[in-house]
PDB file of N, CA, C and O in Angstrom:
ATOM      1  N   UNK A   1     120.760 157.247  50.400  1.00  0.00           N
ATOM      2  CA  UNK A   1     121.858 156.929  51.289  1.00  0.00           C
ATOM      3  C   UNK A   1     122.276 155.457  51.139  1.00  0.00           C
ATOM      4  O   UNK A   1     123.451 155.145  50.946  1.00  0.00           O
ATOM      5  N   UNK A   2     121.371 154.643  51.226  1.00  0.00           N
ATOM      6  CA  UNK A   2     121.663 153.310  50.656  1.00  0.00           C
ATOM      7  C   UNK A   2     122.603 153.021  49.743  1.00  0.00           C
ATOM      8  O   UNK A   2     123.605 152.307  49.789  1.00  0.00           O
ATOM      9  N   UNK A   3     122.021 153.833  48.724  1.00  0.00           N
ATOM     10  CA  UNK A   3     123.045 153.390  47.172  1.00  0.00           C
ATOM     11  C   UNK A   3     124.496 154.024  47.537  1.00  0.00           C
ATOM     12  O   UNK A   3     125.461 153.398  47.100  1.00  0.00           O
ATOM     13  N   UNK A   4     124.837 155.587  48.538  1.00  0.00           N
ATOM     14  CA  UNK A   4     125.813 156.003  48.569  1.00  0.00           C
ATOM     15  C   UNK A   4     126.997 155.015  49.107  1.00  0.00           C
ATOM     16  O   UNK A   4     128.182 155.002  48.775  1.00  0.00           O
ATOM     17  N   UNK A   5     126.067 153.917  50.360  1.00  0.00           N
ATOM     18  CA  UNK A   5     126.901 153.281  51.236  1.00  0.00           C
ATOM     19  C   UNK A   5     127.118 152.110  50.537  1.00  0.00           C
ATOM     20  O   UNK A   5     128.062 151.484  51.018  1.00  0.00           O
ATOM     21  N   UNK A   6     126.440 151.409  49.286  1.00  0.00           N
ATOM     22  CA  UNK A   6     126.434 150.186  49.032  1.00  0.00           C
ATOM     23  C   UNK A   6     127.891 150.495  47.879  1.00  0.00           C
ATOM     24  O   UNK A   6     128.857 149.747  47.727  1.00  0.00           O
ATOM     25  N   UNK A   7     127.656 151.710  47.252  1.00  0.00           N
ATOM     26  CA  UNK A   7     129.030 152.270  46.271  1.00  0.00           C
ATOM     27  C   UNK A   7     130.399 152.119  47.240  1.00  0.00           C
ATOM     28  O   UNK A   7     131.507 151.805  46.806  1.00  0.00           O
ATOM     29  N   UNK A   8     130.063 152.427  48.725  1.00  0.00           N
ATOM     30  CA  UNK A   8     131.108 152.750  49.427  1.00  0.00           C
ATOM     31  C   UNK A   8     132.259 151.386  49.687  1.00  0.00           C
ATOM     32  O   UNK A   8     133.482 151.305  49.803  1.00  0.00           O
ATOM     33  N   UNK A   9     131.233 150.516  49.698  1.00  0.00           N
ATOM     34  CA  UNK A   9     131.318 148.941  50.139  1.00  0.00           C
ATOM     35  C   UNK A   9     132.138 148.333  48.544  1.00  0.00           C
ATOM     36  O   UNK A   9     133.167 147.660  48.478  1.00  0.00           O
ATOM     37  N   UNK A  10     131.568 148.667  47.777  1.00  0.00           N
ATOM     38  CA  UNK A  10     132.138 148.195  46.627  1.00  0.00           C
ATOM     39  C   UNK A  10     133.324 148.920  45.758  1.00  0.00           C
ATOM     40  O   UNK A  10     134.064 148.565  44.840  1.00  0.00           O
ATOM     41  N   UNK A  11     133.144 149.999  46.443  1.00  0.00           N
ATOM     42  CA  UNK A  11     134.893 150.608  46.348  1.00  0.00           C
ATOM     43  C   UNK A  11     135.351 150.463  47.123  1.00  0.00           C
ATOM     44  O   UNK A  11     136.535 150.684  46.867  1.00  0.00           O
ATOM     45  N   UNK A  12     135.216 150.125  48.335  1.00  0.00           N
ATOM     46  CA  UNK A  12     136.652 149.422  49.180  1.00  0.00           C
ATOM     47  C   UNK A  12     136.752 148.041  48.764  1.00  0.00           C
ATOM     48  O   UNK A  12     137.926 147.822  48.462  1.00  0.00           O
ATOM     49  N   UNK A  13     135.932 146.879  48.598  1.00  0.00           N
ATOM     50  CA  UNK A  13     136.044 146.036  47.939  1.00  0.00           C
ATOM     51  C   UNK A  13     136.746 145.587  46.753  1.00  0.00           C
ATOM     52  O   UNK A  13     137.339 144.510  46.695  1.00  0.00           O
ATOM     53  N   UNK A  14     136.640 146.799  45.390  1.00  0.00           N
ATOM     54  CA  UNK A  14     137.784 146.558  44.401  1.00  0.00           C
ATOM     55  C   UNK A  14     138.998 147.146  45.090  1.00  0.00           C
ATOM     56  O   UNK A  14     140.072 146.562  45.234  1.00  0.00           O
ATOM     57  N   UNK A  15     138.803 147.958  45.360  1.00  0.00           N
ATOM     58  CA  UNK A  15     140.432 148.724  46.066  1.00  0.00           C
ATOM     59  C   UNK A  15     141.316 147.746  46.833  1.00  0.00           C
ATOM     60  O   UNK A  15     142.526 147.967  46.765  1.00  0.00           O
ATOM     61  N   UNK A  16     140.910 146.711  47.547  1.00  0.00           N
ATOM     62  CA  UNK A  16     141.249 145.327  48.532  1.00  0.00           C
ATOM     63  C   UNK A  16     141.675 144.971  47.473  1.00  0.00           C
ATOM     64  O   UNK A  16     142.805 145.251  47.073  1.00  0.00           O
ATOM     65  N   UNK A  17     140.980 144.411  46.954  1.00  0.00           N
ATOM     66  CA  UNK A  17     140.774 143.083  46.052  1.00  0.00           C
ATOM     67  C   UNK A  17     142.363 143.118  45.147  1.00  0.00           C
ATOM     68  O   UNK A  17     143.335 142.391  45.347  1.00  0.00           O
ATOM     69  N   UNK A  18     142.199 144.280  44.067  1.00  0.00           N
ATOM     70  CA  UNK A  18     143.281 144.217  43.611  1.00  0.00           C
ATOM     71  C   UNK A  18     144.579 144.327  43.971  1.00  0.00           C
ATOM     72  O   UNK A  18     145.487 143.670  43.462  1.00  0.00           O
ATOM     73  N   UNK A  19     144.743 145.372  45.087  1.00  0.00           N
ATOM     74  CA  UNK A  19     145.972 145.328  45.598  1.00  0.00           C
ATOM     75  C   UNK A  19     146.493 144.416  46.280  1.00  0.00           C
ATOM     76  O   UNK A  19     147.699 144.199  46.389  1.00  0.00           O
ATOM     77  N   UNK A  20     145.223 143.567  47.001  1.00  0.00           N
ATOM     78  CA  UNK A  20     145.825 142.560  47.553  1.00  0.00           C
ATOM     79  C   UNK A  20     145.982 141.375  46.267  1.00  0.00           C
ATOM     80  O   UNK A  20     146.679 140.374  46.429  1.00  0.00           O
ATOM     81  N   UNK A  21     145.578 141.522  45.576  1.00  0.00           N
ATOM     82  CA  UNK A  21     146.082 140.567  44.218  1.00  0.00           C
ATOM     83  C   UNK A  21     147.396 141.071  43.702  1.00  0.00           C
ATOM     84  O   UNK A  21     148.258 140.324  43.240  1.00  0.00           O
ATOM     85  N   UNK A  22     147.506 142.342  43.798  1.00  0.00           N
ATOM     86  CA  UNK A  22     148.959 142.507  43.013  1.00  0.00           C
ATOM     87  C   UNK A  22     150.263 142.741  44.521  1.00  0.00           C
ATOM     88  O   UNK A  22     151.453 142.636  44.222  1.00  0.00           O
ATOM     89  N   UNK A  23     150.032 142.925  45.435  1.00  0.00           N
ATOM     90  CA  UNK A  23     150.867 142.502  46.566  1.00  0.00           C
ATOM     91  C   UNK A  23     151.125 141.309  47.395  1.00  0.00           C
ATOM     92  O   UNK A  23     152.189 141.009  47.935  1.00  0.00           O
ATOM     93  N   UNK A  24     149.709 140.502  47.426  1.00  0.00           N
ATOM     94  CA  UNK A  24     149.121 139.448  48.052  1.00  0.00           C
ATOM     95  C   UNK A  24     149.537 139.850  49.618  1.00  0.00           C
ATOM     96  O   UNK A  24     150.081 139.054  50.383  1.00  0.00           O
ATOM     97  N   UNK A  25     149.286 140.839  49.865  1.00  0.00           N
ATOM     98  CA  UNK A  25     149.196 141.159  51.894  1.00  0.00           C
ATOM     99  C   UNK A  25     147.920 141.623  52.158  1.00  0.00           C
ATOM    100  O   UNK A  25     147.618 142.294  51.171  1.00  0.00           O
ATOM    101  N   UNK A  26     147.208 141.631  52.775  1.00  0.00           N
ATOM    102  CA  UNK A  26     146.197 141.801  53.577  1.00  0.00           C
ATOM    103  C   UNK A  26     146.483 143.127  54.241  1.00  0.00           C
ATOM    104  O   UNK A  26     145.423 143.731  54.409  1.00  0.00           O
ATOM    105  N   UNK A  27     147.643 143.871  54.726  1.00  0.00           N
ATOM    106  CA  UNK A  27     147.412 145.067  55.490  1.00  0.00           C
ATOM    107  C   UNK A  27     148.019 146.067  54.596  1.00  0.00           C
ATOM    108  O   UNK A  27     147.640 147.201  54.890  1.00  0.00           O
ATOM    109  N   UNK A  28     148.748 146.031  53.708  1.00  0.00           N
ATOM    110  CA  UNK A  28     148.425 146.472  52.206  1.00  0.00           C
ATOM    111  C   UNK A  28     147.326 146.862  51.566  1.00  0.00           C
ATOM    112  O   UNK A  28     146.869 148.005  51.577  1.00  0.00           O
ATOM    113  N   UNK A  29     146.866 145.885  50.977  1.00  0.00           N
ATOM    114  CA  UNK A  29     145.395 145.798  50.698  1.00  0.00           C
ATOM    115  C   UNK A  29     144.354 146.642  51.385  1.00  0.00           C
ATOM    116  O   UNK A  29     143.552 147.287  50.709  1.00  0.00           O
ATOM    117  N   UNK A  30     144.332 146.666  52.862  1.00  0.00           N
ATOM    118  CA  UNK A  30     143.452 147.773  53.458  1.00  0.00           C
ATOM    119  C   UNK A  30     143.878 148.858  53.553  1.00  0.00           C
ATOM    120  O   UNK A  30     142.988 149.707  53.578  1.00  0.00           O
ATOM    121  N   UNK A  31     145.018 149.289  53.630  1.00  0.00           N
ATOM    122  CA  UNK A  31     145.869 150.349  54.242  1.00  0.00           C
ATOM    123  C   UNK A  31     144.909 151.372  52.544  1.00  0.00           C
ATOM    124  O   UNK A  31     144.159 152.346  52.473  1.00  0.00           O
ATOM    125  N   UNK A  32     145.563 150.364  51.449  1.00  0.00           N
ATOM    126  CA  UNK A  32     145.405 151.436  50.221  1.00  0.00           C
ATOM    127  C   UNK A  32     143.867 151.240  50.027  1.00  0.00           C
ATOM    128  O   UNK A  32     143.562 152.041  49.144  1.00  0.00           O
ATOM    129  N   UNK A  33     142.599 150.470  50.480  1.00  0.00           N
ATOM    130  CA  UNK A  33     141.288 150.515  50.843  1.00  0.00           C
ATOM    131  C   UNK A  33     141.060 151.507  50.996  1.00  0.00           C
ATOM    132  O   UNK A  33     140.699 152.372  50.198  1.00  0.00           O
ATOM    133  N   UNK A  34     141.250 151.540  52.128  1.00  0.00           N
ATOM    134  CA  UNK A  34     140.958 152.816  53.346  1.00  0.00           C
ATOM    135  C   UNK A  34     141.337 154.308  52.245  1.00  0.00           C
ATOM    136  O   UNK A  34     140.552 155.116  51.749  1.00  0.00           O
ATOM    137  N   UNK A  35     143.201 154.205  52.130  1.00  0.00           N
ATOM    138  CA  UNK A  35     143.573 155.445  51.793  1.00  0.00           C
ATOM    139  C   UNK A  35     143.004 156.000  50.648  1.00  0.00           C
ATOM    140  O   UNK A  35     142.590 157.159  50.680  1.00  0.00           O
ATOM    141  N   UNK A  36     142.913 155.161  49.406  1.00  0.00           N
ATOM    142  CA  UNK A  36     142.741 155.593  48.446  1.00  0.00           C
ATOM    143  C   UNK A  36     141.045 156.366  47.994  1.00  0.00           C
ATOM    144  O   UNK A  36     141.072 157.094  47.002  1.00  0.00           O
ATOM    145  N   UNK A  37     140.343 156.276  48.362  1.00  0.00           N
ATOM    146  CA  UNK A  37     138.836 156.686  48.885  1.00  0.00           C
ATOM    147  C   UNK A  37     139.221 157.733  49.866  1.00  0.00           C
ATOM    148  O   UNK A  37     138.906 158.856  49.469  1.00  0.00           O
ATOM    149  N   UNK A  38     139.597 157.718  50.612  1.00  0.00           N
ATOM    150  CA  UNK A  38     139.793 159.441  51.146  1.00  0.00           C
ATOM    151  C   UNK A  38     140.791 160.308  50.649  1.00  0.00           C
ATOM    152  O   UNK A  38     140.961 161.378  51.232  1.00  0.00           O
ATOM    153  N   UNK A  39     141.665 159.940  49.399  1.00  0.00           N
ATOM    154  CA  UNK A  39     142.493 160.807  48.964  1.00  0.00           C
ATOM    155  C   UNK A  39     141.494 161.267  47.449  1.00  0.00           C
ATOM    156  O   UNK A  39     141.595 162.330  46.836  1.00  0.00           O
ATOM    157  N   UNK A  40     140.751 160.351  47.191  1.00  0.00           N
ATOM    158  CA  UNK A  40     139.657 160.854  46.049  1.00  0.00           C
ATOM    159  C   UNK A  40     138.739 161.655  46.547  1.00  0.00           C
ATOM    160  O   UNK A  40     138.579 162.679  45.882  1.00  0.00           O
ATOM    161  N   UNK A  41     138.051 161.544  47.526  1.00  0.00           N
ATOM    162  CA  UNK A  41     137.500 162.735  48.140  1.00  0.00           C
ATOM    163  C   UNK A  41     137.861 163.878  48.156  1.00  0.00           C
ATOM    164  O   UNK A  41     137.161 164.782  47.699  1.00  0.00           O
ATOM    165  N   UNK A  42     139.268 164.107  48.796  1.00  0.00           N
ATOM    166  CA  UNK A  42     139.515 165.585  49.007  1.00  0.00           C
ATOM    167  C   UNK A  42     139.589 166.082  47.030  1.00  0.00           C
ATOM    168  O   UNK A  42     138.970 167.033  46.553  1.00  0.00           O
ATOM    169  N   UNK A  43     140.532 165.100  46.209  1.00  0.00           N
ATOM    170  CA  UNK A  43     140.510 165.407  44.886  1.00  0.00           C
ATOM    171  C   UNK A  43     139.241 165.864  44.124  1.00  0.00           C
ATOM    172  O   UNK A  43     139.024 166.706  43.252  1.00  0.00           O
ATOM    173  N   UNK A  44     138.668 165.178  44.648  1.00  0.00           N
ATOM    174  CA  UNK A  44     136.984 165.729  44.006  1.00  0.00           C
ATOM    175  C   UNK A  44     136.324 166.453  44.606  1.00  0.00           C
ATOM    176  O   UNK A  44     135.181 166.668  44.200  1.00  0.00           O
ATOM    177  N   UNK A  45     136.836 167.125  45.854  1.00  0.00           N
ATOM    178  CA  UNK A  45     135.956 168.538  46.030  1.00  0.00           C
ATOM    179  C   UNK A  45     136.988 169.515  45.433  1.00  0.00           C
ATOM    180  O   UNK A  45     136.278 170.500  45.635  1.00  0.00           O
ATOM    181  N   UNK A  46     138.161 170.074  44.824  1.00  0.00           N
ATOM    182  CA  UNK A  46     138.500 170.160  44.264  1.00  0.00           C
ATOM    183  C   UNK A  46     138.819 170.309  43.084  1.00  0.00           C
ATOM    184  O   UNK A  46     139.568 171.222  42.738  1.00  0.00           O
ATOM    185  N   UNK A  47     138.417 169.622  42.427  1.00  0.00           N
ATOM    186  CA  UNK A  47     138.140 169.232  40.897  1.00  0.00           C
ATOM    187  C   UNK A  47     136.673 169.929  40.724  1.00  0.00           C
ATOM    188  O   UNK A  47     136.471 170.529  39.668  1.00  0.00           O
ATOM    189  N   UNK A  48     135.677 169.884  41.669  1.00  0.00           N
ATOM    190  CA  UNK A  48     134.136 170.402  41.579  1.00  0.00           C
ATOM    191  C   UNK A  48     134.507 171.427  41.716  1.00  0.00           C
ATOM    192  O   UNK A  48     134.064 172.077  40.770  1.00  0.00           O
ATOM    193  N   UNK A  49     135.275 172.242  42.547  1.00  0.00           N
ATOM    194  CA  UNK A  49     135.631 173.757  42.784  1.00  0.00           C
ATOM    195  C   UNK A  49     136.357 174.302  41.080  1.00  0.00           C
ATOM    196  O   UNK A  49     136.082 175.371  40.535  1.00  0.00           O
ATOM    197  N   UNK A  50     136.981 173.598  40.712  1.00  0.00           N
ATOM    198  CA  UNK A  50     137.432 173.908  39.245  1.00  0.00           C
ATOM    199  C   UNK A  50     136.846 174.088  38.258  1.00  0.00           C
ATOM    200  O   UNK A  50     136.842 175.091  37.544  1.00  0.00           O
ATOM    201  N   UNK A  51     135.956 172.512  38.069  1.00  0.00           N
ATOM    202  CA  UNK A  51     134.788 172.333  37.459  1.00  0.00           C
ATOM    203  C   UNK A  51     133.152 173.575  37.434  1.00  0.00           C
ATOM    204  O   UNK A  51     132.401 173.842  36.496  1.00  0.00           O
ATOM    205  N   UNK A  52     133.141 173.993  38.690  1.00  0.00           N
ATOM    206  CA  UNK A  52     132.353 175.057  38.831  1.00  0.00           C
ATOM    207  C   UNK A  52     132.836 176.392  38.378  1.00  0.00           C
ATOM    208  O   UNK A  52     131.996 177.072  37.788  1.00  0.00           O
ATOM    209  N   UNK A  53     133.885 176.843  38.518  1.00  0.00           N
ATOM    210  CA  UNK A  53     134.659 177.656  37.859  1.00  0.00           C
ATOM    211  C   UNK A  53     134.483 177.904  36.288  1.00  0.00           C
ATOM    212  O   UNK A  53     134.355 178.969  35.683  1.00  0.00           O
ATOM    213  N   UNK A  54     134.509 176.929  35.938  1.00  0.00           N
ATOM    214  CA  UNK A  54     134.930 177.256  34.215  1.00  0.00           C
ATOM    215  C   UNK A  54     133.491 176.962  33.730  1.00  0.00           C
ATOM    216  O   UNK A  54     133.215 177.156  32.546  1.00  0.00           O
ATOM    217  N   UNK A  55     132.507 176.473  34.654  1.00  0.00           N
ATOM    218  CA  UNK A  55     130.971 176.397  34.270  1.00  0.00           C
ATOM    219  C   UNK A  55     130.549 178.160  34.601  1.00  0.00           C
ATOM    220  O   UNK A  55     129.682 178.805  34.013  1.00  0.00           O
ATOM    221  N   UNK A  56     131.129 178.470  35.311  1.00  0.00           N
ATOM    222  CA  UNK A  56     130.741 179.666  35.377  1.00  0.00           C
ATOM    223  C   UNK A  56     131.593 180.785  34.500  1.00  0.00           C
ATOM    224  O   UNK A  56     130.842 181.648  34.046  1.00  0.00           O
ATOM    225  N   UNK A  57     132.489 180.903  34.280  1.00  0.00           N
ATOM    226  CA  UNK A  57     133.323 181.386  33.005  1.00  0.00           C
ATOM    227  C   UNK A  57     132.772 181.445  31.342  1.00  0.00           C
ATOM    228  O   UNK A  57     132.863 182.290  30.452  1.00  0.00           O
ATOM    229  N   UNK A  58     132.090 179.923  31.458  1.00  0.00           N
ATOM    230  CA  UNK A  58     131.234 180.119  30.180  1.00  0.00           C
ATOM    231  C   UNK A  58     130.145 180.695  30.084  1.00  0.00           C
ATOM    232  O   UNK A  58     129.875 181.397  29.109  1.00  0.00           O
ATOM    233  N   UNK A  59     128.998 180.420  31.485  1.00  0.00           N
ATOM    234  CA  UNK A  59     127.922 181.287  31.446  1.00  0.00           C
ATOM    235  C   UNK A  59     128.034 182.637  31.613  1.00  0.00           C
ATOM    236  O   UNK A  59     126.988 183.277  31.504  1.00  0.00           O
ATOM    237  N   UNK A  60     129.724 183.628  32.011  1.00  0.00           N
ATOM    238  CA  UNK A  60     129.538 184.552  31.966  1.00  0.00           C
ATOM    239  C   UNK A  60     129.691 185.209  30.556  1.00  0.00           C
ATOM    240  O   UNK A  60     129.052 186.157  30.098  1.00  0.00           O
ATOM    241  N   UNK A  61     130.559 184.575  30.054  1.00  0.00           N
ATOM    242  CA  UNK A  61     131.262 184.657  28.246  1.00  0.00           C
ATOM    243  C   UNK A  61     129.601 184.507  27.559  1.00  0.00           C
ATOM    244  O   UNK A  61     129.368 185.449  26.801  1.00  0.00           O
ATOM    245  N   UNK A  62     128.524 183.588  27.678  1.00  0.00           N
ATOM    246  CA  UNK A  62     127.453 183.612  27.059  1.00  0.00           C
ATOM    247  C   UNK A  62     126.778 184.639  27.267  1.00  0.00           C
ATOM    248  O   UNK A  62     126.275 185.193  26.290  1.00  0.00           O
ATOM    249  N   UNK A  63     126.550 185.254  28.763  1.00  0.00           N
ATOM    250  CA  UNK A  63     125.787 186.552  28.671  1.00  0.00           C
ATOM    251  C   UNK A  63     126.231 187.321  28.258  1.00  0.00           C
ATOM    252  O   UNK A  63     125.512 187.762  27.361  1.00  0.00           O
ATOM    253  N   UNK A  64     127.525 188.102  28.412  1.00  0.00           N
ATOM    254  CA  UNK A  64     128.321 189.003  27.493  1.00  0.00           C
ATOM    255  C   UNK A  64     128.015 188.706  25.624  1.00  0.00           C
ATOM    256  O   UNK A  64     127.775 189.671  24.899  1.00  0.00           O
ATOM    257  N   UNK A  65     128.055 187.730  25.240  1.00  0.00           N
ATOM    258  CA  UNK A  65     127.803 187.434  24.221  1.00  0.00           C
ATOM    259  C   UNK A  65     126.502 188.147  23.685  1.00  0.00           C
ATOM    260  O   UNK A  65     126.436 189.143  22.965  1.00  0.00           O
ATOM    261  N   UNK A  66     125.273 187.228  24.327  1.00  0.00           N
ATOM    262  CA  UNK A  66     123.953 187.694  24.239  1.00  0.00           C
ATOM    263  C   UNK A  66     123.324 188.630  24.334  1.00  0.00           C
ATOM    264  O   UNK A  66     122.254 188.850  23.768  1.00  0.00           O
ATOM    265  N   UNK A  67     124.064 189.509  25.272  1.00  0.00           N
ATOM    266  CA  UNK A  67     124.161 191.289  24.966  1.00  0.00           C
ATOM    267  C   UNK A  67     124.432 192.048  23.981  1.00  0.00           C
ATOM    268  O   UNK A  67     123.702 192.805  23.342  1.00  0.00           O
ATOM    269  N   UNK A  68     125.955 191.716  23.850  1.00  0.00           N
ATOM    270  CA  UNK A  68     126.547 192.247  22.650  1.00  0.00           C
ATOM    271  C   UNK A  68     125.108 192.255  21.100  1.00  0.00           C
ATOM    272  O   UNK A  68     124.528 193.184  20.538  1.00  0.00           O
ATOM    273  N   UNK A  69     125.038 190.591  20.911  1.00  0.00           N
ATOM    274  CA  UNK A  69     124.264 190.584  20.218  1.00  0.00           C
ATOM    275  C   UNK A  69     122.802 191.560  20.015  1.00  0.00           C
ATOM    276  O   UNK A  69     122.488 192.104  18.956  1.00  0.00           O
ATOM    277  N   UNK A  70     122.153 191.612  21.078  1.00  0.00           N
ATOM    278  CA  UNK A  70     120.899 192.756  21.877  1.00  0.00           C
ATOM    279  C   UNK A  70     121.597 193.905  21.500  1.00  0.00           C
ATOM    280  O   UNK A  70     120.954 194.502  20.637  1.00  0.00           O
ATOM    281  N   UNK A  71     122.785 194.541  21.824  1.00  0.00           N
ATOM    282  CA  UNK A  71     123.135 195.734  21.245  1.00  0.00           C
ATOM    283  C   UNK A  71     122.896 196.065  19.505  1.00  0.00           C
ATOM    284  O   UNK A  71     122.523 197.123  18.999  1.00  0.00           O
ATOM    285  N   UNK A  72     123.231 194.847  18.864  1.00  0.00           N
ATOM    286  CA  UNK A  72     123.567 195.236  17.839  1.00  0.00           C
ATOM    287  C   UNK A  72     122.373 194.930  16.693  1.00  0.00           C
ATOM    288  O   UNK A  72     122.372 195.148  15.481  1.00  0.00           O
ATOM    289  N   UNK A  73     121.398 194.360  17.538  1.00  0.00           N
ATOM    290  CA  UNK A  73     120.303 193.778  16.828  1.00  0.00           C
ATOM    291  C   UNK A  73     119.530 195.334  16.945  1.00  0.00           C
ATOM    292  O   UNK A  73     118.412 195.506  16.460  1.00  0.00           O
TER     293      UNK A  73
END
């Protein structure tokens, strides 16, 4: 949990940092802090729901495979 919260700290930290370097505002800078870390969240449970998908697509294509093969052996 440590390491999750210390990642957390240091992605809002670059997320500040630069925007407030390329806007130079301060409520800018947090607004897209804040936002941008909870719009990657929802994207990446998402992307894992996809990602699990096509992990499972291949392991079904491999057992079909490995059968076939068992048949013919």
């Amino acid at each position: 949990m440590k390491k999750t919260i210390s990642f957390a700290i240091l992605h809002f930290s670059v997320a500040f940092t630069i925007t407030y370097l390329l806007t130079g505002s301060i409520i800018i800078g947090g607004t897209i802090a804040l936002l941008e870390p909870a719009v990657n969240t929802v994207v990446f449970y998402f992307h894992d729901k996809v990602w699990k998908n096509i992990e499972l697509k291949k392991m079904q294509q491999t057992e079909i495979t490995t059968k076939s093969i068992q048949l013919v052996s």
